[in-house]
C-alpha positions as CSV (number, residue, x, y, z in Angstrom):
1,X,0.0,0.0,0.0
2,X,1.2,3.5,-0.7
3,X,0.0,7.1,0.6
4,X,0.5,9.6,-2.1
5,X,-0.8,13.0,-3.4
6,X,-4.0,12.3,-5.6
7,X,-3.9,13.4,-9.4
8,X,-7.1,14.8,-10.9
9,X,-7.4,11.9,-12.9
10,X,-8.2,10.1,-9.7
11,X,-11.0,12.5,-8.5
12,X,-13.5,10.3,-10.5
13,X,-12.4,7.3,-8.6
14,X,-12.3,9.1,-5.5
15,X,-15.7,10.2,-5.6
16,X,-17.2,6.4,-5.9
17,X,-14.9,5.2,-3.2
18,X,-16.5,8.3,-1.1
19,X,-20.0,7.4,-1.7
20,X,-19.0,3.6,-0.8
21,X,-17.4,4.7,2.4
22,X,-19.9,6.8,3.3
23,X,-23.1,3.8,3.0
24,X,-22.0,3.0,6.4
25,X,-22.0,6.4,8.0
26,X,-25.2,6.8,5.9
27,X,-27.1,3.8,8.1
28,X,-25.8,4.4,11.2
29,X,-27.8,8.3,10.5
30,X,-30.6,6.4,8.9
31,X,-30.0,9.5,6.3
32,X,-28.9,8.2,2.6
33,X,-28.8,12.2,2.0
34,X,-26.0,13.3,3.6
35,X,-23.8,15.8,1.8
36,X,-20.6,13.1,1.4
37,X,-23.4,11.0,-0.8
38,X,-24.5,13.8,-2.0
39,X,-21.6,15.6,-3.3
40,X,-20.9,15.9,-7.4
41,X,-18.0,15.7,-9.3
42,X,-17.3,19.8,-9.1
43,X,-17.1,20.1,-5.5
44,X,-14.9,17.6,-5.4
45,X,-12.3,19.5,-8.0
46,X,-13.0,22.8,-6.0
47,X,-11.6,20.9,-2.9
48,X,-8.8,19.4,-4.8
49,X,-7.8,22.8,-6.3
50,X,-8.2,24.4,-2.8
51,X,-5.7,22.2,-0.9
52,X,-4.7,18.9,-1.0
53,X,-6.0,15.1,-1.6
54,X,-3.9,12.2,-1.0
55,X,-4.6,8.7,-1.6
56,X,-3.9,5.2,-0.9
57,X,-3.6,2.4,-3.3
58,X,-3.2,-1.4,-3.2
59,X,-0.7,-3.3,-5.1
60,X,-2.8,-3.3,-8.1
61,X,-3.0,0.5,-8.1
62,X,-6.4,0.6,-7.1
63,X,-7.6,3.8,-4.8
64,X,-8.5,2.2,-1.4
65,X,-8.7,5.0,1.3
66,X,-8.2,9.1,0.8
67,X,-8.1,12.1,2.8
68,X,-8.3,15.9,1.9
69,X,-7.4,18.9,4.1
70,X,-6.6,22.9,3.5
71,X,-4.9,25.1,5.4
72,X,-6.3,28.6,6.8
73,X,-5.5,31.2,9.0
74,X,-3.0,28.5,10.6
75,X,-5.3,25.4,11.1
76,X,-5.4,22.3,8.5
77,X,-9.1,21.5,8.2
78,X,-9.1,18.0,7.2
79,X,-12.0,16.0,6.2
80,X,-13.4,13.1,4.1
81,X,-11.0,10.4,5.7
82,X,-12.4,7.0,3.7
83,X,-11.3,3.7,3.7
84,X,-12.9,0.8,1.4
85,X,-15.1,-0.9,3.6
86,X,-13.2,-4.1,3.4
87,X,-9.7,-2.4,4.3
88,X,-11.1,-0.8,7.1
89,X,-10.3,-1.5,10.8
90,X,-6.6,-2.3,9.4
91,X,-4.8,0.6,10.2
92,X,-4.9,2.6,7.2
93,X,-7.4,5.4,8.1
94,X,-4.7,6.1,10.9
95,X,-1.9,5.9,8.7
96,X,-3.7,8.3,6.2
97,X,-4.8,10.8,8.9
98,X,-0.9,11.1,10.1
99,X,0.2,11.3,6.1
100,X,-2.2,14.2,5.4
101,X,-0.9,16.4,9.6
102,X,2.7,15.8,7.8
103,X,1.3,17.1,4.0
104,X,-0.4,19.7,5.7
105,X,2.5,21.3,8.5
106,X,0.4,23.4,10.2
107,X,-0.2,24.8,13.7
108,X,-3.3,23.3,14.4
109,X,-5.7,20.8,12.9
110,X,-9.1,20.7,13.1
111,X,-12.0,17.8,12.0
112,X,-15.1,16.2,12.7
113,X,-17.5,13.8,12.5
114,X,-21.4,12.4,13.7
115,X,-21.3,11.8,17.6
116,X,-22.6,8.5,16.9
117,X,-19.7,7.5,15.1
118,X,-17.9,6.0,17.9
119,X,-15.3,4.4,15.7
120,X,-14.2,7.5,14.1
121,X,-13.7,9.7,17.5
122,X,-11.9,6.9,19.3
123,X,-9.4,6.6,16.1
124,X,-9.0,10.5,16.5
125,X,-8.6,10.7,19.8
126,X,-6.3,7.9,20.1
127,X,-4.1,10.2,17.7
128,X,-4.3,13.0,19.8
129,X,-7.2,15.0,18.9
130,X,-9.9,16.6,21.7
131,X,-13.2,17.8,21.4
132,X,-13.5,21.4,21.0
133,X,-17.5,21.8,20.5
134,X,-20.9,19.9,19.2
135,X,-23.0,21.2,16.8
136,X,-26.5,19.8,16.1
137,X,-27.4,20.0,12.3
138,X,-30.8,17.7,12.1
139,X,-32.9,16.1,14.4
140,X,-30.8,13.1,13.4
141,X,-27.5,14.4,13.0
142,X,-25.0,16.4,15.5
143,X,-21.6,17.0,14.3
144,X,-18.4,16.7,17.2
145,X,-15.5,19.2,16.5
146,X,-11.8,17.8,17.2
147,X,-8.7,19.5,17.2
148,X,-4.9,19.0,17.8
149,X,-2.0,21.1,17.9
150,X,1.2,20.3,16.6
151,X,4.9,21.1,17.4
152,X,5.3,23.2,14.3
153,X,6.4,26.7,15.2
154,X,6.3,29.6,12.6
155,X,9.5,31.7,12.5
């Protein structure tokens, strides 16, 4: 498996690999509409032109997990950490998380996820990242804000 910067040639592929990831975080919310399944091709190139994408492939150079981030005003937002469902729970969601904090050098990064994706906060917080603040969005669907600060110092 190797971690590297996507190509817009991989968006496309991206992009079904997202809306596979998300089916999960989809039934858990008992919401097929949420904006990861949701989201079109374009919106996906804005975020690729805005910061960065990376990727993770198998040894037949097939996309199997991805993470994007941007940097402002000093804090890497990162989002849209996906794993193919039958790679997850292997380690590479962490391994792609740390890939995209070392991309990104930044002073402090920032994420979130649905409070009832229990999965997803303990991998976070078992790399360092705290709850800063909840935000309900739906009856069904409250969003938990993490951050972390790094050791990077500006000169």
């Amino acid at each position: 498996m190797i971690i590297t910067k996507a190509e817009s040639a991989d968006l496309n592929e991206i992009l079904v690999l997202q809306h596979l990831a998300y089916q999960s975080e989809a039934k858990l919310l008992n919401d097929f509409t949420i904006p990861p399944l949701k989201q079109a091709f374009s919106e996906l190139n804005q975020e690729y032109e805005k910061g960065i994408i990376l990727k993770a492939i198998d040894e037949n150079g097939i996309i199997i997990g991805s993470v994007r981030a941007y940097i402002e005003d000093g804090t890497a937002y990162i989002g849209k950490l996906i794993v193919h469902p039958t790679k997850q729970k292997q380690g590479l969601g962490t391994k792609l998380l740390q890939e995209i904090e070392h991309e990104c050098t930044a002073e402090r990064y920032e994420l979130f996820t649905s409070d009832r994706s229990i999965s997803n906060l303990r991998l976070y917080e078992s790399l360092g990242y705290s709850k800063i603040r909840e935000e309900k969005v739906s009856e069904k669907l409250t969003f938990i804000f993490l951050e972390k600060y790094s050791n990077y110092q500006t000169i």
